[in-house]
N, C-alpha and C positions, 0 to 999 in steps of 0.2 A: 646762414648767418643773418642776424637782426641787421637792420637796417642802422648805419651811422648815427642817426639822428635819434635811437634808443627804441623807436618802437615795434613792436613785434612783426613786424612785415621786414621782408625781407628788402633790399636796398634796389632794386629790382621792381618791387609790387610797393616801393613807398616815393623816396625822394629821386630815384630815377627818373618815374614819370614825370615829376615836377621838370627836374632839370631838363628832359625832352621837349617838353611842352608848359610853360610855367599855367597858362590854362587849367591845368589840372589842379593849382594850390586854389583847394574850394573855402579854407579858411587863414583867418592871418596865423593861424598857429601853424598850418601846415606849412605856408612859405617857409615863415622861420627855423621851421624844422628844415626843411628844405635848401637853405642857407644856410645851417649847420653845419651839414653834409656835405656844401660845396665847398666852406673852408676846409672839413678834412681832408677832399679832393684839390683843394686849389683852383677850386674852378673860378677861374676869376671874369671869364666870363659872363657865366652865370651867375656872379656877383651883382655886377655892374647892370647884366639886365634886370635883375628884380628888385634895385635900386631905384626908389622915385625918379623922378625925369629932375624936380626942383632938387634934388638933393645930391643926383648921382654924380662924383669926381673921377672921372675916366682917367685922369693923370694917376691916381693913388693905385690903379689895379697893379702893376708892376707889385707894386711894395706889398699891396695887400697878398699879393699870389707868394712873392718871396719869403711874408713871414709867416705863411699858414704853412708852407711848405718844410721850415723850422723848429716847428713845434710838435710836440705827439697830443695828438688829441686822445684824451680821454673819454668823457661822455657828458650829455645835454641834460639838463634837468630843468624842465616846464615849472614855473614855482606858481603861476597863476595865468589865467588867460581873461579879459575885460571885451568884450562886445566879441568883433574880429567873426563874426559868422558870415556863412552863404549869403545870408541876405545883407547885414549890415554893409554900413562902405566905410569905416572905421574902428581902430580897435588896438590895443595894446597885449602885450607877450612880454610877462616877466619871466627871465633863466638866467640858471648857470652852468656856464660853458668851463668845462675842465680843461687844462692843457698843463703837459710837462714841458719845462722853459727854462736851461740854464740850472737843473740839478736838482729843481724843485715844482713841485703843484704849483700851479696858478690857475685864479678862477675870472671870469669876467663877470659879473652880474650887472644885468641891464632890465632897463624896462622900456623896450622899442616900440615905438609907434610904427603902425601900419594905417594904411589906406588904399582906397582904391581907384586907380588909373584907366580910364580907359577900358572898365570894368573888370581888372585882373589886381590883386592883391599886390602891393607895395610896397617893399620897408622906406618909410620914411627917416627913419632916424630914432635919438634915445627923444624917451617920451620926459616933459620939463614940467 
């Protein structure tokens, strides 16, 4: 089985690693992916830690875990990726994130900033 986060590696040989060891997200694409995977897990978590330090709300993980938990995820679609490499220490990740919601598709489209903390990849937040 593909990996949650749609790429051809199995969840196992992709976003697992991440979620073991966030270490291993070698670019801000892969976090994100990587956080894809954890909302269709509800890993809330692993939300919270790959959540910038200036930006992470520990109080919301509750809500966030209960409403990933409510929805069916469908699948991630990478629409562009800006810097966000091994070397860079910033960068942005534009997708859309499918989910079935109350009887109908819903999409979320964002375009997240990342950076890096501490030399490990970050989601910052939506990019402004």
């Amino acid at each position: 089985m593909s990996c949650y986060c749609g790429s051809l590696e199995t969840y196992e040989a992709c976003c697992e690693k991440v979620h073991k060891n966030i270490a291993n997200a070698k670019t801000a694409e892969q976090l994100m992916r990587s956080r894809y995977s954890a909302f269709v897990l509800a890993n809330g978590d692993y939300l919270m830690a790959s959540h910038h330090s200036k930006t992470r709300k520990p109080k919301e993980k509750k809500a966030i875990v209960n409403w990933a938990k409510s929805v069916q995820w469908i699948k991630l679609e990478v629409k562009e990726t800006t810097k966000g490499l091994e070397n860079d220490h910033e960068g942005t990740v534009t997708f859309n994130a499918y989910f079935f919601e109350h009887g109908k598709v819903e999409v979320i489209h964002e375009k997240s900033a990342f950076v890096k903390e501490n030399n490990l990849w970050m989601y910052l937040g939506l990019n402004k």
